[in-house]
C-alpha positions in Angstrom: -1.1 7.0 21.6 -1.4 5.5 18.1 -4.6 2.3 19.1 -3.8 -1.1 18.7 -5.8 -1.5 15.8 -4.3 1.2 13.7 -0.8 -0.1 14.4 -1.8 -3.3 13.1 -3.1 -1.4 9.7 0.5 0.3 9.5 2.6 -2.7 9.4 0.2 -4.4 7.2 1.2 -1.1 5.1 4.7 -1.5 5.9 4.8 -5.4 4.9 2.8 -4.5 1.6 4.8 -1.9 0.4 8.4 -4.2 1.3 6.3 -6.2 -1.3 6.0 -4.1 -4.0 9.6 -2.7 -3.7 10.7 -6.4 -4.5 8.5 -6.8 -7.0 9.6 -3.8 -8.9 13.4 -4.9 -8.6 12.6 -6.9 -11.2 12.5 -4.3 -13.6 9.3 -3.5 -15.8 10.1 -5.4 -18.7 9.6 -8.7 -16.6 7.0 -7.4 -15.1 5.3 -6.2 -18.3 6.3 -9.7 -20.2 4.8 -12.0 -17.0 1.4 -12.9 -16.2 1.4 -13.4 -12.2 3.7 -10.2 -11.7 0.9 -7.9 -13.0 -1.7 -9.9 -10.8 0.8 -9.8 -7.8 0.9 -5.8 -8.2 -2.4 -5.4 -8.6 -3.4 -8.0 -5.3 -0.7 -5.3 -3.2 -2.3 -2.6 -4.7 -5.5 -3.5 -3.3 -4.5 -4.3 -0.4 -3.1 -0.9 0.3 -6.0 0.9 -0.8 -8.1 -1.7 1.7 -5.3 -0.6 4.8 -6.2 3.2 2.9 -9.5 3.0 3.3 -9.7 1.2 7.2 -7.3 3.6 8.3 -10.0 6.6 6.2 -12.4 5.1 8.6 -10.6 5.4 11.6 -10.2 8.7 11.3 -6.8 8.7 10.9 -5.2 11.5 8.8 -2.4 10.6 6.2 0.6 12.1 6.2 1.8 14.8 4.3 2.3 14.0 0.4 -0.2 11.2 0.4 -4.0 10.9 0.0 -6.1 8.0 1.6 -8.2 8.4 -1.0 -5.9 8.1 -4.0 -5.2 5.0 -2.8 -9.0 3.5 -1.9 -10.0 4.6 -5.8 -7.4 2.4 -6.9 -8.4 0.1 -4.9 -11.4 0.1 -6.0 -10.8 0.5 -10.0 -8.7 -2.3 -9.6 -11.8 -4.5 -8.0 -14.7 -3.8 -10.4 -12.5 -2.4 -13.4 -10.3 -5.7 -13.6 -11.3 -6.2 -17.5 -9.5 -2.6 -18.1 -6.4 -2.1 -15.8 -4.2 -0.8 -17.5 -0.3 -2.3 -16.2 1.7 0.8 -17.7 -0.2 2.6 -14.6 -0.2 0.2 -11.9 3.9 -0.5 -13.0 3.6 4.0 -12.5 2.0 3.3 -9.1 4.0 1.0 -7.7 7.8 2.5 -8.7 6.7 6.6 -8.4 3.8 6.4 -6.1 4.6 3.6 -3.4 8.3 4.6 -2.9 7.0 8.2 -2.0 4.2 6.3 0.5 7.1 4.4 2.1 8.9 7.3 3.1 6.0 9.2 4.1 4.7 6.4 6.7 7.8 5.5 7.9 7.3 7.1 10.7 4.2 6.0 11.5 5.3 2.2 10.9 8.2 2.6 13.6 5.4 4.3 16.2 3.2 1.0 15.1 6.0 -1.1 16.0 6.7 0.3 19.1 2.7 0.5 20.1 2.4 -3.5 19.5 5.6 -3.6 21.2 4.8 -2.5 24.5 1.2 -4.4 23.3 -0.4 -6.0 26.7 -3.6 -6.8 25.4 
């Protein structure tokens, strides 16, 4: 059975990614023309490589088609690279990358779901 604290690390993945999808309906010129929608990706982005990198830690292994550590360099470029992110990729990430992430852990979010669920901690 999927632990408590894993669970949690899904639907923080789920929640994040139901983020992004919004923020990508508003097509990439906005988002390329704006200065908080950039910053707003790249903040979801980095919290997805962070939910990446805990769930690395864990032990838990991703699901087919995705890489924990795709995600945590990201993560982590993003962080300490700030002065040279460059938006044509993170707009790549979040429309190509993220979509394919969502259906891959969709599973896994509805067996979160359940876990906290029947949660009697």
């Amino acid at each position: 059975m999927m632990s408590r604290r894993v669970a949690k690390e899904y639907l923080h993945l789920r929640d994040w990614i139901a983020r992004a999808k919004e923020l990508v309906a508003g097509g990439e010129v906005a988002y390329l023309e704006s200065h908080l929608l950039p910053e707003a990706g790249d903040s979801l982005l980095m919290k997805i490589g962070e939910a990446a990198n805990r769930l690395s830690k864990l032990g838990v292994e991703p699901p087919d088609g995705i890489t924990w550590a795709q995600a945590i360099d990201q993560r982590n470029w993003l962080i300490h690279q700030y002065d040279h992110v460059d938006r044509d990729v993170t707009w790549a990430t979040l429309t190509r990358d993220i979509p394919k992430w969502e259906i891959a852990l969709n599973p896994r979010f509805g067996e979160a779901e359940v876990r906290l669920a029947n949660d009697s901690e």
